[in-house]
C-alpha positions in Angstrom: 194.1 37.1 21.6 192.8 40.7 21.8 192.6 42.8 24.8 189.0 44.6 24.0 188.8 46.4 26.9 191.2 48.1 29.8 190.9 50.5 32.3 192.8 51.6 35.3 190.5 53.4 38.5 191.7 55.4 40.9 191.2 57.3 44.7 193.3 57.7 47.4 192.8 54.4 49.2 192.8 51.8 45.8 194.2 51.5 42.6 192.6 49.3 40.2 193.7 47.7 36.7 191.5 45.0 34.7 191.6 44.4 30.8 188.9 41.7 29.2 190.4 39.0 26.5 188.0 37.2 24.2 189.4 34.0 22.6 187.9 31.5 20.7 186.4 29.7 23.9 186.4 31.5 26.6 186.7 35.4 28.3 189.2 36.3 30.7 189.0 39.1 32.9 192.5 40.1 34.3 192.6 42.3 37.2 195.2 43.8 40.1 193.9 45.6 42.7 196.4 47.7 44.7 195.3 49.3 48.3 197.3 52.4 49.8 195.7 52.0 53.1 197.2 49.9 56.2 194.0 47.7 56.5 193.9 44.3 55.8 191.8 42.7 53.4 188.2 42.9 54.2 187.8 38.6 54.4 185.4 36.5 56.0 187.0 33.1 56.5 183.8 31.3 57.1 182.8 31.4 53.2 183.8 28.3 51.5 186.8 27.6 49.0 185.1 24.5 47.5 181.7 24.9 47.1 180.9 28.3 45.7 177.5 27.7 45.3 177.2 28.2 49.3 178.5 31.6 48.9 175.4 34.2 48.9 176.8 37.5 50.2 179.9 37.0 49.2 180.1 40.3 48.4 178.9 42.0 51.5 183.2 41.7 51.7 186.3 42.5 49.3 185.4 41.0 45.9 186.0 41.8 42.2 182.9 41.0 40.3 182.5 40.7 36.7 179.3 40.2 34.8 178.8 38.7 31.4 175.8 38.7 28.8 175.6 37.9 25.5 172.6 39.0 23.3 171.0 38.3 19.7 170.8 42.0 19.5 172.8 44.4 21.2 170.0 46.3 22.5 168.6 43.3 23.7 169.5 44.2 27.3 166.5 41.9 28.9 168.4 38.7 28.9 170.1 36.5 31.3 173.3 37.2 32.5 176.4 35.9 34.7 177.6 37.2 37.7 181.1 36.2 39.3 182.5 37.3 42.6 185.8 36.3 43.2 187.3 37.1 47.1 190.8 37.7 47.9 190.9 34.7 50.3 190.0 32.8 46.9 186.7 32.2 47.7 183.8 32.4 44.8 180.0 32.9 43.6 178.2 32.8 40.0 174.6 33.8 39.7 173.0 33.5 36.8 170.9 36.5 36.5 167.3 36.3 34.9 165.6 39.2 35.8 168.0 41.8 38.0 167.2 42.0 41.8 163.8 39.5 41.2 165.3 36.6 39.8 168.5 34.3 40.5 169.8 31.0 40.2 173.2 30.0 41.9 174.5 26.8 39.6 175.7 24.4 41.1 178.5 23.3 38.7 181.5 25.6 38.1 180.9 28.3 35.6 184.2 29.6 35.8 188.0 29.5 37.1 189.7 31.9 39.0 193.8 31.9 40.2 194.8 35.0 42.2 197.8 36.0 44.0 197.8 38.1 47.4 200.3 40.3 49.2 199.6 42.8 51.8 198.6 45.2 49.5 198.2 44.1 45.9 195.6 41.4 44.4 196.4 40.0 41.3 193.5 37.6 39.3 192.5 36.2 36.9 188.5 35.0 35.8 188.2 33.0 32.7 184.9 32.4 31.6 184.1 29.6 28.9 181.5 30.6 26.3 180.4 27.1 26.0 177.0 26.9 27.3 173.3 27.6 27.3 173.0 31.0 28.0 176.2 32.8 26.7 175.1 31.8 22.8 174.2 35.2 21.4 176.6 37.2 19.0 176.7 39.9 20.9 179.0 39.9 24.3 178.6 42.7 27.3 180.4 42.9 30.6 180.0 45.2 33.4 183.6 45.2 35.9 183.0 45.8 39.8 184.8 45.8 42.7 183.7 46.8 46.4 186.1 46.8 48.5 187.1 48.0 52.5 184.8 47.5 55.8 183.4 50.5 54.7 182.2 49.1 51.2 183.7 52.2 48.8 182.5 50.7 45.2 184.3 50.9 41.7 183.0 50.5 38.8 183.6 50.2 34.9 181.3 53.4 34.0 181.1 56.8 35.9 177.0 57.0 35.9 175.7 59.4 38.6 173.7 56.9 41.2 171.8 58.0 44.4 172.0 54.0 45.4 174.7 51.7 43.9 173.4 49.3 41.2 175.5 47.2 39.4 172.9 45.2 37.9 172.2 47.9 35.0 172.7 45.8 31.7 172.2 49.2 30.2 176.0 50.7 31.6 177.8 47.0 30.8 180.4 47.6 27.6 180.7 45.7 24.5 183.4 44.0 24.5 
């Protein structure tokens, strides 16, 4: 097992560690998010816990998001993709991503699993992502690592590219890992 990628971000209200590990069958983003403000965790209780599929806007609230591509070329930026939202409350979402902001599909079988740990102000977790299926069966592996967080949605991400209007869905900034 090889750590391939780690990074720690930082501001004066969060604090946020993730490293990516492929292994033979499967990649596992580990991440710990650590707030220095006295708000709670931005939750919405009415999302489900067991059926993640029922889940759109998930992310309108705290979530770390990771995406994951894999591609015959790594140019090849044009192809399907996952996304995975995972919520403090341990709530989830996985979109498959065919064309970004036009087309979706939300599976309705488990893509991934998720453990995370909460305290008042640290959120430990763990996504492990098996590479076992239709889509992720190209040599080459990209991931993009997101997290927005607070009621006023402050956004962190794995690159520092300039943007007049948030977009995670650039296949273009995801890493190699």
């Amino acid at each position: 097992m090889k750590s391939l990628h780690e990074k720690n971000i930082i501001d004066p209200k969060h604090h946020i560690e993730y490293s990516v590990e492929v292994k033979e069958l499967c990649v596992d983003f580990n991440f710990k998010v650590t707030k220095f403000n006295p708000e709670p965790w931005n939750t919405n209780p009415s999302f489900s816990k067991t059926e993640p599929y029922k889940n759109h806007k998930l992310w309108e609230h705290d979530v770390f998001e990771v995406f994951l591509q894999s591609r015959p070329g790594e140019k090849s930026t044009d192809q399907p993709y996952l996304e995975i939202q995972v919520s403090p409350a341990e709530q989830k979402l996985a979109l498959w991503i065919i064309k970004p902001r036009q087309v979706s599909v939300t599976p309705l079988t488990e893509q991934f699993k998720s453990w995370s740990t909460l305290s008042d102000d640290i959120w430990e977790g763990k996504i492990s992502i098996p590479l076992n299926n239709e889509i992720l069966n190209h040599p080459h592996l990209f991931a993009g690592v997101f997290a927005c967080l607070g009621a006023n949605r402050e956004h962190f991400c794995h690159h520092k590219v300039e943007m007049e209007k948030i977009d995670f869905h650039r296949p273009d900034l995801f890493f190699k890992i």
